[in-house]
N, CA, C and O of each residue as an XYZ file, in Angstrom:
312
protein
N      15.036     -8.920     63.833
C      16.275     -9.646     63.920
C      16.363    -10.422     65.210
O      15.401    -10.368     65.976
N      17.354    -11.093     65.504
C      18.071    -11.805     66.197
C      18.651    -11.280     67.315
O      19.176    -10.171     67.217
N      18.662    -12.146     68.874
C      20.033    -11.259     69.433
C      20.259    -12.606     70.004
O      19.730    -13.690     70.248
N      21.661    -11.716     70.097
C      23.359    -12.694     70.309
C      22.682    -13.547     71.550
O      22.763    -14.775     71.500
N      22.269    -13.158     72.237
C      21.356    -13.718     73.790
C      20.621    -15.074     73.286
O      19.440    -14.785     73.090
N      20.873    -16.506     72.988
C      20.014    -17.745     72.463
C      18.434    -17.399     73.562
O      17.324    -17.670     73.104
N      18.583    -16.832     74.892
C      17.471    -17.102     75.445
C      16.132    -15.952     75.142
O      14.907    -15.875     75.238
N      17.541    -15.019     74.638
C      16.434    -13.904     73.957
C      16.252    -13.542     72.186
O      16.065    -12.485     71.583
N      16.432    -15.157     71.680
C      15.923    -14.942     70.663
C      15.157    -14.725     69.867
O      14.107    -15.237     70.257
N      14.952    -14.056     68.537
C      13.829    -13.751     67.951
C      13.350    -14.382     66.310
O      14.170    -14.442     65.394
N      12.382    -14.674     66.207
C      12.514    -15.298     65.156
C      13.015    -14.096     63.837
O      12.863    -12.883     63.982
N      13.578    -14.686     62.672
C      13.774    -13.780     61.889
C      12.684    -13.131     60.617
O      12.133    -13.680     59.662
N      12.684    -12.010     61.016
C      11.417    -11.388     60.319
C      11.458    -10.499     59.137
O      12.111     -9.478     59.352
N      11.028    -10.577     58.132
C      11.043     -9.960     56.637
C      10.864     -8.728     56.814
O       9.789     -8.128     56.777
N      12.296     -8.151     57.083
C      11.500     -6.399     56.590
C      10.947     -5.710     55.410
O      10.082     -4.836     55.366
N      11.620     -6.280     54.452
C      11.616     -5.723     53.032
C      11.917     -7.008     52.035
O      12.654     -7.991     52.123
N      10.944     -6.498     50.997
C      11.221     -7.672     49.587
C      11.823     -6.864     48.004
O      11.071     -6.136     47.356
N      13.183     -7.135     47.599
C      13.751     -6.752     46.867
C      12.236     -6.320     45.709
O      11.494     -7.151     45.185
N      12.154     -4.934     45.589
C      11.152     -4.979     44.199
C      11.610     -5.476     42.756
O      12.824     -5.351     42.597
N      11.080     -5.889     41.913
C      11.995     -6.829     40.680
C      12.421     -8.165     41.178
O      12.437     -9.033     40.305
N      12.857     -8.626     42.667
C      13.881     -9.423     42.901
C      13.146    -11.010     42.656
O      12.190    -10.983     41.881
N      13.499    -12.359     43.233
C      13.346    -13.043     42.842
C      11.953    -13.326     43.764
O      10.898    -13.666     43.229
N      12.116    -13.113     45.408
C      10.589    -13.171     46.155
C       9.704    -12.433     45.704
O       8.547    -12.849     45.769
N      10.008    -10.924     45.024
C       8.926    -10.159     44.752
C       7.954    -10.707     42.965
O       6.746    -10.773     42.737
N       8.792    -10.908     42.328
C       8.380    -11.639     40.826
C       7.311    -13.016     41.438
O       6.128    -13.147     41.122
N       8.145    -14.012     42.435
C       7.378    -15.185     42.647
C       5.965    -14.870     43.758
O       4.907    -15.491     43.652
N       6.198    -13.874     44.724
C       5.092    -13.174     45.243
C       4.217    -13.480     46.472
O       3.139    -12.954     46.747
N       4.958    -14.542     47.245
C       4.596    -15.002     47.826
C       4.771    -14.718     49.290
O       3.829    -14.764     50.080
N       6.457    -14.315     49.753
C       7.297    -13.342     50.521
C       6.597    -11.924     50.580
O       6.302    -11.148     49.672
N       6.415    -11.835     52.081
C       5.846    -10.388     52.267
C       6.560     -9.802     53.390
O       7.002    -10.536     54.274
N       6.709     -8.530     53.430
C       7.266     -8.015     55.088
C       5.875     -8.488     56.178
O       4.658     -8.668     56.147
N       7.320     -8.538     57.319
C       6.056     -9.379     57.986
C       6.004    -10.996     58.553
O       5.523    -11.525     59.556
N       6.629    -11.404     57.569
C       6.821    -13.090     57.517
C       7.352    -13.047     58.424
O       7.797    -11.976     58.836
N       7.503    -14.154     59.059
C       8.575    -15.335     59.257
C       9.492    -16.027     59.116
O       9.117    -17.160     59.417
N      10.545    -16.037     58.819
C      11.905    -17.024     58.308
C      11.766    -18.209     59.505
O      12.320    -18.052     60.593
N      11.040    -19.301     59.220
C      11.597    -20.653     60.097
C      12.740    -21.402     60.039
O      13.492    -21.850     60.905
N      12.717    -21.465     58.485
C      13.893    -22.632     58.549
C      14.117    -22.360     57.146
O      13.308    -21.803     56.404
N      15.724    -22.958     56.700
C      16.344    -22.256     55.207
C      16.189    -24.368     55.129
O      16.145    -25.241     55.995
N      16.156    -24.369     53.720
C      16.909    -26.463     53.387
C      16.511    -26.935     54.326
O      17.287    -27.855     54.585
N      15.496    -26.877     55.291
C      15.368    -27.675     56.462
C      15.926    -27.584     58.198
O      15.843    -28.289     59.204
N      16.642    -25.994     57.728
C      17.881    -25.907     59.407
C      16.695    -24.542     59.732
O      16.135    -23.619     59.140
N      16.800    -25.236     61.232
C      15.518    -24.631     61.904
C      17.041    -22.783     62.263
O      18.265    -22.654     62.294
N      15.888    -21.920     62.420
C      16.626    -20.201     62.671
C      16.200    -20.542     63.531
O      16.599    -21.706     63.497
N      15.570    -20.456     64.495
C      14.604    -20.106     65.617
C      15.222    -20.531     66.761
O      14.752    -21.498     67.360
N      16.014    -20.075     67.087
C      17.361    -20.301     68.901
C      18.428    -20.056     68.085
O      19.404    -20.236     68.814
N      18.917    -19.667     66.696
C      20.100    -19.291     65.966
C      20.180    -17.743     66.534
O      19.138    -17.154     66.823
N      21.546    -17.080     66.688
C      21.889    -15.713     66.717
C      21.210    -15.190     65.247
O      20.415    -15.767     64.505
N      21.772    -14.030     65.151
C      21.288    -13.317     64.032
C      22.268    -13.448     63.220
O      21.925    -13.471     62.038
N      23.944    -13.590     63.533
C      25.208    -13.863     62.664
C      25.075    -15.508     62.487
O      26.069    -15.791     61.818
N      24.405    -16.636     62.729
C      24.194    -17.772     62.282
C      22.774    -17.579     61.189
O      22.796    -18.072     60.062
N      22.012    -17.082     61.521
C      20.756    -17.163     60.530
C      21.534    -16.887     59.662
O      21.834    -17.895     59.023
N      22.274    -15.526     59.134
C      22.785    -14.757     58.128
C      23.339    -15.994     57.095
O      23.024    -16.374     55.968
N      24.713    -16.561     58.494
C      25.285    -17.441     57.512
C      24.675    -18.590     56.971
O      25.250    -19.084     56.001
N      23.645    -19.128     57.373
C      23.023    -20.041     56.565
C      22.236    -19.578     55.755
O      21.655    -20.480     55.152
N      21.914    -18.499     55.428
C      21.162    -17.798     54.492
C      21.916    -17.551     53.344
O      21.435    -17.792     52.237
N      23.395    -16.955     53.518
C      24.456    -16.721     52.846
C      24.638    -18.027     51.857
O      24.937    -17.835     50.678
N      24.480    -19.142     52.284
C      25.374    -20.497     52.278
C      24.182    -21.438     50.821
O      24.399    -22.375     50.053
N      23.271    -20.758     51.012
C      22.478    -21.476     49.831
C      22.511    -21.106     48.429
O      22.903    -19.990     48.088
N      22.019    -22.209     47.380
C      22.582    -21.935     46.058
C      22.008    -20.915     45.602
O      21.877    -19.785     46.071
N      21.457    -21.664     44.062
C      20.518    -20.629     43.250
C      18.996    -21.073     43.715
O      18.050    -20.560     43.118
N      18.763    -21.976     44.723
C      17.841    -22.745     45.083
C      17.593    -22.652     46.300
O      18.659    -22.752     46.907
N      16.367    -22.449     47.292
C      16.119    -23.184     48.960
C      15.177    -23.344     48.521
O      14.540    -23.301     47.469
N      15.119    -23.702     50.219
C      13.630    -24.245     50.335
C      13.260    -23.399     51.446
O      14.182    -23.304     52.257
N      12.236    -22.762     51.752
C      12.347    -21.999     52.563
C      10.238    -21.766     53.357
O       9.163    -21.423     52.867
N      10.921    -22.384     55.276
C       9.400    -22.253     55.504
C       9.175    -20.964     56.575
O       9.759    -20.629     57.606
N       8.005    -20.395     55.792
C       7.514    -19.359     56.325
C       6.545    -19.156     57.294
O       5.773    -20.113     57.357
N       6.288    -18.214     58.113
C       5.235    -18.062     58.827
C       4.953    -16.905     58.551
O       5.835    -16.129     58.183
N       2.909    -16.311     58.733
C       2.317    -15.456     58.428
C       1.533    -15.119     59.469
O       1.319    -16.033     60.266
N       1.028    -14.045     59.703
C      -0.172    -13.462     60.420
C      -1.266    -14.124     60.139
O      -1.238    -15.263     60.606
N      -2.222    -13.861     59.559
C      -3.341    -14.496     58.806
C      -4.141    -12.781     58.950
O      -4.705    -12.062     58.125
N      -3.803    -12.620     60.561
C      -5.294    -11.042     60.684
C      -4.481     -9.863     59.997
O      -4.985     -8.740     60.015
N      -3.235    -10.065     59.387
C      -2.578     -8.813     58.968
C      -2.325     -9.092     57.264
O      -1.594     -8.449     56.511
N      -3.058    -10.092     56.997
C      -2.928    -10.686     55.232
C      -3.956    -10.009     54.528
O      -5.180    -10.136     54.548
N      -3.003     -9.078     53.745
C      -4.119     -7.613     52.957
C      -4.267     -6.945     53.115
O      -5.251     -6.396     52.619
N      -3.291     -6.201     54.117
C      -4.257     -5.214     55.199
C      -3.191     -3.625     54.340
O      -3.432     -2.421     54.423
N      -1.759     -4.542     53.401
C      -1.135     -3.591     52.658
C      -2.053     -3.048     51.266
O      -1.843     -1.986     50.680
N      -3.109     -4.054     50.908
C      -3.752     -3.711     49.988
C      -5.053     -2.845     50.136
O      -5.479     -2.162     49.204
N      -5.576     -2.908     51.198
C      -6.370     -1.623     51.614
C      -6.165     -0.561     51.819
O      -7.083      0.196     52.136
């Protein structure tokens, strides 16, 4: 998560993916990720109560860009 501190912010990070839910069916979302940006609005210097609400604020639709490890991709499947 986030803290209230802009200078000590953190990017927002995937703890968990709903099982059944709509990231886990499409499969792409892993714990771990990255949350950069929701529709294009950068998180990254947002509190953790602004990420939320723009997270809150989207339809049945985003767009949503992620960041990954690369040395930690699979390492749940071993």
């Amino acid at each position: 998560g986030a803290h209230d501190d802009r200078n000590k912010s953190r990017p927002v990070v995937i703890t968990c993916v709903r099982p059944g839910g709509p990231a886990d069916r499409e499969g792409t979302i892993k714990p771990g990720d990255r949350l950069l940006s929701v529709d294009g609005i950068r998180l990254l210097g947002t509190t953790h109560a602004e990420a939320m609400s723009i997270l809150k604020q989207c339809g049945q639709e985003a767009t949503l860009l992620i960041e990954y490890d690369v040395s930690v991709m699979g390492m749940s499947e071993t």
